[in-house]
GUZABA-917977 format. One line per 2 residues: number of its first residue (from 1); their letters; for each residue y, x, z of N, C-alpha, C. Coordinates in pm, whole numbers, plus 32768, in hexadecimal, padded with zeros to 4 digits. Atoms other than C-alpha are relative to their C-alpha. Example, Ala and Ser with C-alpha at 12.3 -4.5 7.8 and 13.67 -1.06 7.14 Angstrom:
BEGIN
1	AS	7F89,8059,8000,7E3E,84CE,830C,8078,805A,8000 | 7F89,7FAE,7FFA,7F96,8557,82CA,806D,7FB3,8049;
END
This chain:
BEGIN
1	XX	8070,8017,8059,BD6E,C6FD,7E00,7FE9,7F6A,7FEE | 7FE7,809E,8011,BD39,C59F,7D54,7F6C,7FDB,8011;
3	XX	80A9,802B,7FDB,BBFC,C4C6,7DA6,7FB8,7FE4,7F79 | 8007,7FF3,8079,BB1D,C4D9,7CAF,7FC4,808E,7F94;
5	XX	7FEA,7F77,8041,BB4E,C645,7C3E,7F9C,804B,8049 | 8042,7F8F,7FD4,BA4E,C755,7C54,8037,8043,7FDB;
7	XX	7FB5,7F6D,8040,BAC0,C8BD,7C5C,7F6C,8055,804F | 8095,7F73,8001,B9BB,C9FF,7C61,8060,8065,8078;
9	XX	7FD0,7FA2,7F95,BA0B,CAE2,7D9E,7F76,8057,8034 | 803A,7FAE,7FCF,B977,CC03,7E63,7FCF,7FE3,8060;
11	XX	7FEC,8032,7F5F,B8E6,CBC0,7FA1,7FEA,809F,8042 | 7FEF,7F78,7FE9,B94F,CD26,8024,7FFE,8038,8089;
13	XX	8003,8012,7F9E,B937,CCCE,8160,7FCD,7FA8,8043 | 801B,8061,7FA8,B887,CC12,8294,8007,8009,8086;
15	XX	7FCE,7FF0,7F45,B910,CC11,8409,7FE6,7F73,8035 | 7FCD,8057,7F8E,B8C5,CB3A,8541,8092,8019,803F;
17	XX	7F6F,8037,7F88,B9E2,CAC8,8603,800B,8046,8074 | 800C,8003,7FB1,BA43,CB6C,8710,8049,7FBE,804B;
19	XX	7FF2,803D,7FB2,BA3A,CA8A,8818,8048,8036,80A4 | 7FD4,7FAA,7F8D,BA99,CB7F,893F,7F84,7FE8,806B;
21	XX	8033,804B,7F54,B9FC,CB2F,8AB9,7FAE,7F8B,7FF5 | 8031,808C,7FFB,B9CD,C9CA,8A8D,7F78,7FDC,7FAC;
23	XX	805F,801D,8055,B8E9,C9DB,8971,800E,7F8C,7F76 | 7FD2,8053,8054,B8D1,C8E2,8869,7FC8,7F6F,804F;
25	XX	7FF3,8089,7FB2,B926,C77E,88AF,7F8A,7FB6,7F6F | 8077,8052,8056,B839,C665,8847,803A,7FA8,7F60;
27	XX	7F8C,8000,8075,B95F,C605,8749,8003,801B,7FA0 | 8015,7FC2,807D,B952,C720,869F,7F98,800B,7FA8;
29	XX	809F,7FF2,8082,B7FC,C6DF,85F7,7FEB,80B6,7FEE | 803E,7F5D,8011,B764,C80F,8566,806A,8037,7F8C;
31	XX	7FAD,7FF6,8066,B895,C84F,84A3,801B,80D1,7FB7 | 7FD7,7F60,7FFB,B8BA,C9DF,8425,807F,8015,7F6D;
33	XX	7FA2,7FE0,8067,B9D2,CA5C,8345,8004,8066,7F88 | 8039,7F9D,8084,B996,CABE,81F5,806A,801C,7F87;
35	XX	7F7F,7FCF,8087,BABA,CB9E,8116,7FB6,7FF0,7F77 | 801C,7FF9,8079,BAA4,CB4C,7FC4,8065,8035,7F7D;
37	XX	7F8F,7F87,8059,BB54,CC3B,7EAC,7FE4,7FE9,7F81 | 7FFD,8026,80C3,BB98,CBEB,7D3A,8018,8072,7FDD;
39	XX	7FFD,7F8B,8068,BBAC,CCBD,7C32,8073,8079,8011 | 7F62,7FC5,7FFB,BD17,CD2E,7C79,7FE1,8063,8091;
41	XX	8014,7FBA,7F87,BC96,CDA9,7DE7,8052,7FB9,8061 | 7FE2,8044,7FBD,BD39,CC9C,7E90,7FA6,7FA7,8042;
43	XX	8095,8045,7F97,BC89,CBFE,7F9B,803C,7F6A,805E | 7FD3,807C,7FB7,BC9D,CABA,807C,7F49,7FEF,802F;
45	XX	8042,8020,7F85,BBD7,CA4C,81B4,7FC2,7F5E,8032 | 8021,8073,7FE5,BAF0,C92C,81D6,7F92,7FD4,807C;
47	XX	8071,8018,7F76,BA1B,C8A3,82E9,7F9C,7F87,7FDE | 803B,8062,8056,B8EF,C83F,8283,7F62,8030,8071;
49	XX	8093,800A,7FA0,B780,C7C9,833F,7FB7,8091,7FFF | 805A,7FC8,800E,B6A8,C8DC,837D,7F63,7FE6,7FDB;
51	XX	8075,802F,8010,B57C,C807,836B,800A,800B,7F47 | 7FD5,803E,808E,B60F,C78F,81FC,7FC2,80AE,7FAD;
53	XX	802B,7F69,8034,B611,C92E,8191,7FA3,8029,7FFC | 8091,7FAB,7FF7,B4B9,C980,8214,7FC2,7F8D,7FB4;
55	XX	8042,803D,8082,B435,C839,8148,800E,8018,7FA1 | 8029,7FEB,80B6,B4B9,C873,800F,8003,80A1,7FBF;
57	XX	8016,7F5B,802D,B47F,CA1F,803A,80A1,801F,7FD1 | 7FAF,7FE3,803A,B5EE,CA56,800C,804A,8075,8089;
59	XX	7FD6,7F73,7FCB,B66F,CBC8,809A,8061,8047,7FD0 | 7F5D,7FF0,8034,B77C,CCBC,806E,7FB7,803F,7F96;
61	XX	8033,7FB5,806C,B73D,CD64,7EFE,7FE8,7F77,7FA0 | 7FEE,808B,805B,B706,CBE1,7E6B,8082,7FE8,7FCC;
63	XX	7FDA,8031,804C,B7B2,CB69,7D6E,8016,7F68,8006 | 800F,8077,7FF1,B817,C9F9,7DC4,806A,7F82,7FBB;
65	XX	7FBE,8026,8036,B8BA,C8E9,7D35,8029,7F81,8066 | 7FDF,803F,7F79,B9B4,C82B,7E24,800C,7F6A,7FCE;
67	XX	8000,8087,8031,B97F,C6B7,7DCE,8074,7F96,806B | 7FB2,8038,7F93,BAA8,C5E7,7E74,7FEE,7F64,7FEE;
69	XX	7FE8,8092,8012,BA48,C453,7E8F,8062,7FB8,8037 | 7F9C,8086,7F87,BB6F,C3BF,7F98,8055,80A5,8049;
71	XX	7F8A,7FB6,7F95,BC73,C45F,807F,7FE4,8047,8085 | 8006,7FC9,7F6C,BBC6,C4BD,81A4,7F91,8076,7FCE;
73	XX	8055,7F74,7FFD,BB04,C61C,81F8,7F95,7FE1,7FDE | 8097,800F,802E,B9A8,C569,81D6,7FF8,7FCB,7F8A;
75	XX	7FE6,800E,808E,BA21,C518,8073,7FFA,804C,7FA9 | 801D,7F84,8034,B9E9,C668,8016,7FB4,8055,8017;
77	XX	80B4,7FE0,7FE9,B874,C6C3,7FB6,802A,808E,7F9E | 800D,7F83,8036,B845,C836,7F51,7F7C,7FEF,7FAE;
79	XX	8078,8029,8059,B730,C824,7E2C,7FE3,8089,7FB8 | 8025,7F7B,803B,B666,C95C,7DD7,7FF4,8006,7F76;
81	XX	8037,8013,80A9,B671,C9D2,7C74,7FD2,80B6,7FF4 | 800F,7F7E,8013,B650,CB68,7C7B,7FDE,802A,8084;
83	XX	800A,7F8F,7FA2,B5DB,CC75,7D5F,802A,807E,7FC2 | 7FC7,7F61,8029,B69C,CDDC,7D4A,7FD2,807D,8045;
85	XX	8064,7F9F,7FA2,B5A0,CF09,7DA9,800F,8054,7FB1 | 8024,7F5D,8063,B541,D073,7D35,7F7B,7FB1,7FA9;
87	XX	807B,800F,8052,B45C,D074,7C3D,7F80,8030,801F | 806E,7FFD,7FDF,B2EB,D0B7,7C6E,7FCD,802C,7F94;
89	XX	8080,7FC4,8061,B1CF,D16E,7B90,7FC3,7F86,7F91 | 8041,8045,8053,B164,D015,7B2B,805E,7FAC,7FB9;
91	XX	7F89,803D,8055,B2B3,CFA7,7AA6,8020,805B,7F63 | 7FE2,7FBD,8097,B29A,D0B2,796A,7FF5,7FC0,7FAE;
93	XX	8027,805D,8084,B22A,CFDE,7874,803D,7F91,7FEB | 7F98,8061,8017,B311,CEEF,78BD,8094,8033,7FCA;
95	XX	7FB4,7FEA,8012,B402,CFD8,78B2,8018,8048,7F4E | 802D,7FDB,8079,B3AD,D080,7783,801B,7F79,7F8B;
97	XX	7FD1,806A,804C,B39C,CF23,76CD,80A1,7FD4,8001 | 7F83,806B,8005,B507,CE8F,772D,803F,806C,7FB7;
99	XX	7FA0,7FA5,805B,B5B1,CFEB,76BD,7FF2,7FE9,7F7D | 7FF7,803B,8095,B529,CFBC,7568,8028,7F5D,7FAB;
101	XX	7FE1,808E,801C,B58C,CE28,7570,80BE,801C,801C | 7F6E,802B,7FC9,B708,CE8A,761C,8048,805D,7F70;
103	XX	7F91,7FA7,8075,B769,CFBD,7507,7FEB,7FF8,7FAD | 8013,7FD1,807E,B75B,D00F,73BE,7FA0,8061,7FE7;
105	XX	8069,7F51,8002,B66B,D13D,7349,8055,8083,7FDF | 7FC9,7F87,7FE6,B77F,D225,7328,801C,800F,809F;
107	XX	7FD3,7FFE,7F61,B7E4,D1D8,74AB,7F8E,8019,8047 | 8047,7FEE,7F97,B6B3,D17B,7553,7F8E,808C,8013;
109	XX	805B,7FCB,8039,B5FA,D263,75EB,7F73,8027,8004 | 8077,8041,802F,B487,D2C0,75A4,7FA3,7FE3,808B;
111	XX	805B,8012,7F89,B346,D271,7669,7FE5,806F,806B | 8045,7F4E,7FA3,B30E,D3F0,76EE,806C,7FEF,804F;
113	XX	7F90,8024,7FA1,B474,D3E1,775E,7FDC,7F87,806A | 7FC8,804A,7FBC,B47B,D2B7,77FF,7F75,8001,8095;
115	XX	8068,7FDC,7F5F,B31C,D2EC,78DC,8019,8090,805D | 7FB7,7F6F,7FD8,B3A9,D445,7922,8048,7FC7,8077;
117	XX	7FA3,802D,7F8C,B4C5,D3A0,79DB,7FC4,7FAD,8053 | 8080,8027,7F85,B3CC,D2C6,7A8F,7FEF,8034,805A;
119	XX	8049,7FCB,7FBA,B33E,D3CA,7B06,8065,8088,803E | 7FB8,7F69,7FA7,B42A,D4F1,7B53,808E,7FA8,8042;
121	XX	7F69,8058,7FDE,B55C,D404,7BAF,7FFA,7F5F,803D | 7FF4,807D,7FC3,B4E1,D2CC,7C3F,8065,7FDF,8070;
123	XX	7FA3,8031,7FAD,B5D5,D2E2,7D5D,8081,7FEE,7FDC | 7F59,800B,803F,B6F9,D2D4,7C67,7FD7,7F79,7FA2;
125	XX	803B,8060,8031,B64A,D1AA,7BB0,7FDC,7F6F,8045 | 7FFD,8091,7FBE,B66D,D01F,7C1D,7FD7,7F83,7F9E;
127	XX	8038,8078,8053,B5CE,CECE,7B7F,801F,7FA2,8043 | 7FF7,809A,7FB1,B61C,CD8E,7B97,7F78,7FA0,7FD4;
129	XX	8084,8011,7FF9,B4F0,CCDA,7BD8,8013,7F59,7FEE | 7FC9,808A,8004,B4F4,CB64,7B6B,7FA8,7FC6,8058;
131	XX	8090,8041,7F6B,B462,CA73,7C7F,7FE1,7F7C,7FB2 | 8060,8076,8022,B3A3,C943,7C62,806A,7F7A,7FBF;
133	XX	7FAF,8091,8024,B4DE,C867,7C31,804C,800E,7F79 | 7F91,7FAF,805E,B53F,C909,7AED,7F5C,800D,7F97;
135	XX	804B,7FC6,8083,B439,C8FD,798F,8032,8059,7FDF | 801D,7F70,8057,B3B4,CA30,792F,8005,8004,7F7D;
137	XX	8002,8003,8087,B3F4,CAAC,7803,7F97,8073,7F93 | 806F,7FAD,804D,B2DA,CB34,76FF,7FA9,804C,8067;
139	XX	803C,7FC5,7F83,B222,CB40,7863,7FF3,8096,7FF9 | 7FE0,7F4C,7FC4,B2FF,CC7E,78BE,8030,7FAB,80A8;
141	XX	7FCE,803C,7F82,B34A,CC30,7A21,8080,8050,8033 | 7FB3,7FAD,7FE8,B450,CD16,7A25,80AB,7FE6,7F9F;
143	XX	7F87,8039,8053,B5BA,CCAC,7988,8076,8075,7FF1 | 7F8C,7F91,8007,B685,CDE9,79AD,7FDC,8088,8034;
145	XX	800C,7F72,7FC0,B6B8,CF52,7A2E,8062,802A,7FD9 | 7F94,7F8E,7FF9,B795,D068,7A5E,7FC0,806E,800C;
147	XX	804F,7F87,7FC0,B71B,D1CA,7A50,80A1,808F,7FD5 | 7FB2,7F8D,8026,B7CF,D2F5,7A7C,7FA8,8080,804A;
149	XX	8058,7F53,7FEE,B7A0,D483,7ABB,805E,801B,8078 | 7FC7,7FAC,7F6D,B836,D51E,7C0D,8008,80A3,7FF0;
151	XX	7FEC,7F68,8012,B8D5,D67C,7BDC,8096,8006,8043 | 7F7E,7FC1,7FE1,BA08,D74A,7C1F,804E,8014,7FC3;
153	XX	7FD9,7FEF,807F,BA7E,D77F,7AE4,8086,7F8F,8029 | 7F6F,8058,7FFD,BBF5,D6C6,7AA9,8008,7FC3,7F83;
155	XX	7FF9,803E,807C,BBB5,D66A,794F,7F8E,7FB6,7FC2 | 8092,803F,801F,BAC2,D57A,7897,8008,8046,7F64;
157	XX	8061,7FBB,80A0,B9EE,D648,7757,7FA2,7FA6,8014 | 8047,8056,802F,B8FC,D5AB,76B2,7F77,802D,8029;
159	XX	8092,7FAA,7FBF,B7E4,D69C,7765,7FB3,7F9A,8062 | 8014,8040,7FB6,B7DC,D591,7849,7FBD,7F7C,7FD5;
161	XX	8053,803B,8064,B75E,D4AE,7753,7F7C,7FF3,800E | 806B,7FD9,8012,B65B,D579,770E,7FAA,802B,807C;
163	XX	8010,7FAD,7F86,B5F5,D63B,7816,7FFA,7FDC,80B1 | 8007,8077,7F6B,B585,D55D,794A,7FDC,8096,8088;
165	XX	7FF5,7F91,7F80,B546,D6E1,7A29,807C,8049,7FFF | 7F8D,7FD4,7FD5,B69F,D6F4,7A38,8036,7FEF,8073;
167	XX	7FE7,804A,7F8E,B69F,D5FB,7B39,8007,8076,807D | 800A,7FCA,7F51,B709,D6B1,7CAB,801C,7FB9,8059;
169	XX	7FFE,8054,7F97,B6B8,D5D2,7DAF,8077,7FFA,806B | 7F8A,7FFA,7FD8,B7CC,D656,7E69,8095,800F,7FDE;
171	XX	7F68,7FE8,8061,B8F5,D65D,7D69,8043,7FB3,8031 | 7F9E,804B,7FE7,BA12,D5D1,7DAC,8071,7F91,7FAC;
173	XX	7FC6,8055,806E,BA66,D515,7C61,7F83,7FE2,7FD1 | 8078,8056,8090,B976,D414,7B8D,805B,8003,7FB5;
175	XX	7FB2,8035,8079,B9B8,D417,7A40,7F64,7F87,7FC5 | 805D,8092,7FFB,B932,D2BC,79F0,7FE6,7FFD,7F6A;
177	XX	801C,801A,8099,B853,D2AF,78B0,8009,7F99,7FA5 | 8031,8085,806E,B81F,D130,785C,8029,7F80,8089;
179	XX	7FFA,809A,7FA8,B8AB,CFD7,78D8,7FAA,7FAF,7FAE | 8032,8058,804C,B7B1,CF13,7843,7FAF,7F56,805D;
181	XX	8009,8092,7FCC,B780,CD81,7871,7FCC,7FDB,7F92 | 802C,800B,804F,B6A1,CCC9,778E,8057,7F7F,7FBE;
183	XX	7FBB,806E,8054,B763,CBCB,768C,8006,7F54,806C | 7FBF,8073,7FBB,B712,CA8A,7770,8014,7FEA,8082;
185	XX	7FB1,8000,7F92,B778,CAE8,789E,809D,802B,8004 | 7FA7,7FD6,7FE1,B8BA,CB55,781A,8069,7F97,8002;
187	XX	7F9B,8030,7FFB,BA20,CAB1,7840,7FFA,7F97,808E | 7FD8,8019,7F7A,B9ED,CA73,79BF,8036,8021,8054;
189	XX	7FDA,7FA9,7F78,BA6B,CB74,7A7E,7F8A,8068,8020 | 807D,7FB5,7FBB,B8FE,CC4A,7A96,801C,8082,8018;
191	XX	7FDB,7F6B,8014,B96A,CD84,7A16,8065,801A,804A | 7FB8,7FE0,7FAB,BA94,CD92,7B01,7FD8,8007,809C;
193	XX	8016,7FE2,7F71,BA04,CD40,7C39,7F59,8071,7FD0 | 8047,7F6B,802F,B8DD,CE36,7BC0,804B,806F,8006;
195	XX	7FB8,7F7A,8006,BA01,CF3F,7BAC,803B,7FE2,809D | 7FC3,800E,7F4A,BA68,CED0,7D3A,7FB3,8003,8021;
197	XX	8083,7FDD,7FCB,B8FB,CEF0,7DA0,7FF8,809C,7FD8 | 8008,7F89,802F,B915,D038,7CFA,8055,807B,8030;
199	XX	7F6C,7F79,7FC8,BA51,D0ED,7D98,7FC9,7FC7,8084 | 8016,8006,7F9C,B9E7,D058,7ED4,7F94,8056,8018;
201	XX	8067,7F9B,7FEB,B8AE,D117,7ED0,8004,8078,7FF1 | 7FEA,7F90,800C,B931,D249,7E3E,806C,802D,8077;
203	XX	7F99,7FE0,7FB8,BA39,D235,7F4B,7FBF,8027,8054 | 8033,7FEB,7FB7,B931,D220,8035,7FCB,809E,800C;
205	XX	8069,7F8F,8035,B862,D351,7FB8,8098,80A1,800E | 7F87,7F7E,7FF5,B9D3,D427,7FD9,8035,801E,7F84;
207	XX	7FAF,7FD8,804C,BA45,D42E,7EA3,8058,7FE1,7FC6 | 7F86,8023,7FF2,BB8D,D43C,7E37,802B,7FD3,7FB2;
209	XX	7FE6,8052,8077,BBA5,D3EF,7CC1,7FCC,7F8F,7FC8 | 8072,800E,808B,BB0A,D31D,7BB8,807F,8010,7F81;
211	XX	7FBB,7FB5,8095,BB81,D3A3,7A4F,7FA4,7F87,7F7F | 803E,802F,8053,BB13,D2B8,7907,8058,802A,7F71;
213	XX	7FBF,8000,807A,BB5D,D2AA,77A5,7FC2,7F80,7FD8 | 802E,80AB,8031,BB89,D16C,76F1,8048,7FF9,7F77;
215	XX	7F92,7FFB,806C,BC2C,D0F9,75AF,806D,7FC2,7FF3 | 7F90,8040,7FE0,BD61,D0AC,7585,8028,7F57,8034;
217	XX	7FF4,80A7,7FDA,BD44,CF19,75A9,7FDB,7FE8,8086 | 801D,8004,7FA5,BCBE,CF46,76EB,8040,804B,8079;
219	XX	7F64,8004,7FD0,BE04,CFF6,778A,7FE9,7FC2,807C | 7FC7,8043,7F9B,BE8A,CEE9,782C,7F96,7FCC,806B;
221	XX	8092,8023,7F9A,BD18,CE58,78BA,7FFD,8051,8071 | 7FDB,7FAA,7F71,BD21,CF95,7978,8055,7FF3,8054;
223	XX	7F89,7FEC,7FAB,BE65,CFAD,79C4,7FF0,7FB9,809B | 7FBF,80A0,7FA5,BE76,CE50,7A80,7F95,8031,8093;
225	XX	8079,7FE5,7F8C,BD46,CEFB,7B73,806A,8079,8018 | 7FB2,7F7A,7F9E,BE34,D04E,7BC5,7FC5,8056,7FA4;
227	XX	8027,7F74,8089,BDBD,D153,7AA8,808F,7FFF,7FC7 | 7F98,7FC1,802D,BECA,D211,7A37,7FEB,8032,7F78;
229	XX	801F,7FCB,807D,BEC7,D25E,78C4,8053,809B,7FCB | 7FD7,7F8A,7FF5,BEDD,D3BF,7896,7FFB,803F,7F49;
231	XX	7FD4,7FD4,8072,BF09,D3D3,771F,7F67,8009,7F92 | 8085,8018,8050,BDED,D424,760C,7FC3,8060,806A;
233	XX	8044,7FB0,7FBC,BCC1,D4B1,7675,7FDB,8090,7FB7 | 8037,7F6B,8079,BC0C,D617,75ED,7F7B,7FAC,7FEF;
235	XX	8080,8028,8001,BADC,D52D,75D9,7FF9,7FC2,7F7E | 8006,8021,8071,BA81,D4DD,7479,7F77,7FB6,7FF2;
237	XX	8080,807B,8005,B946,D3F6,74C9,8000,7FB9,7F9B | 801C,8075,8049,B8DE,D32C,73AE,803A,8010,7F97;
239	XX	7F9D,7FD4,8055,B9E2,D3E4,72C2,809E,7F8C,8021 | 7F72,803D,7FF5,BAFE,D2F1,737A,8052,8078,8051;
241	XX	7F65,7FF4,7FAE,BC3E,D305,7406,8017,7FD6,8095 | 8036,8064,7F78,BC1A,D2BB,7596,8090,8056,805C;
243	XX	7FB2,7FC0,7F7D,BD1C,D2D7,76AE,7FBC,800D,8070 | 8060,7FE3,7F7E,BCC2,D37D,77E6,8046,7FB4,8082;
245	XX	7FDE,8078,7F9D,BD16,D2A5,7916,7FDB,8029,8098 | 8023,7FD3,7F7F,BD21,D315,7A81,8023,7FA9,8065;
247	XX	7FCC,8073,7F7D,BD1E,D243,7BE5,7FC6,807D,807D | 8012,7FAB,7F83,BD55,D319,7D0F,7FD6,7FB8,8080;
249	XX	8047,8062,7FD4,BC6C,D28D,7E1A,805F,800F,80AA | 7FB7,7FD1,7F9F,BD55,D25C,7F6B,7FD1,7FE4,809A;
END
């Protein structure tokens, strides 16, 4: 990495050291080791203050941007820009607004829908939450989301769309309704590590798929994350043409 360069990562992780017996030496400062994972799901291991983390509120589910000034480890300041959480009751209206700013009005979809999924599917539903080091935009404090439905089903219909009590908490496939990121947070990396905050959690929760449909230009985007393009879809959303796209969760 060149000095200089910020890049947007996950912080997907935070471990102390183990020290064994001895304990920690006076050396080691308060150093703890924090994985950080890009978009691709590749990760790398930095050691960074604990004091530094609990000042500037930075945890695993942040969104950070790795600022590199010089060559050595304390040359590399982690700088909060996102938080990645479930959504909450009082995030509807945020959410509600960005869908109608990210689609079209044949795509996006409406307000009933989208508090529906709020409310019957919040545990399949994630926001990225912008933090203090990052202007808000059209004071939404909220810059993205992912929502999907949790079932058993093997195929994505468009019921799922509609129909937010389809959701079964215990299914074993999301079919993911909406990657949506608002216009100026895009062309960083959000929406990808948003989709690695997203399989990590569904991985957690036991399940084994996620299933999407996208349009054709957006293919390879997937691809490069592990979605397998499984040809057109039966989903006629919006009156397009969408391929359906599967990532088997391992």
């Amino acid at each position: 990495m060149a000095e200089g360069k910020n890049y947007l990562y996950l912080v997907s992780e935070i471990t102390e050291e183990d020290f064994g017996c001895e304990g920690r030496r006076e050396e080691d400062g308060d150093k703890v080791s924090v994985r950080l994972t890009n978009g691709l799901g590749a990760s790398l291991v930095l050691q960074q203050s604990d004091q530094y983390l609990y000042n500037n509120q930075i945890d695993e589910g942040d969104v950070v941007e790795l600022n590199i000034t010089g060559n050595t480890p304390d040359d590399i300041k982690l700088i909060k820009k996102f938080h990645i959480r479930k959504i909450e009751a009082k995030d509807a209206d945020a959410a509600v607004a960005i869908e109608q700013i990210c689609f079209p009005p044949n795509e996006a979809c409406s307000e009933k829908m989208m508090r529906e999924r709020v409310e019957k599917a919040a545990d399949s539903f994630m926001i990225a939450e912008v933090s203090g080091n990052v202007l808000a935009v059209d004071h939404l404090t909220v810059a993205g989301f992912i929502n999907g439905i949790a079932t058993n089903d093997e195929k994505f219909r468009d019921d799922f769309f509609t129909d937010a009590s389809l959701h079964n908490p215990a299914g074993k496939n999301v079919m993911l309704c909406g990657v949506d990121v608002l216009p100026a947070y895009r062309n960083q990396g959000l929406a990808s590590l948003m989709m690695q905050a997203y399989k990590a959690d569904a991985k957690k929760q036991g399940r084994e798929n996620l299933l999407l449909t996208n349009l054709e230009e957006k293919v390879p985007f997937y691809k490069r994350m592990g979605y397998v393009d499984l040809g057109q879809a039966d989903s006629t959303w919006g009156g397009e043409v969408w391929h359906e796209m599967k990532l088997v969760l391992k």
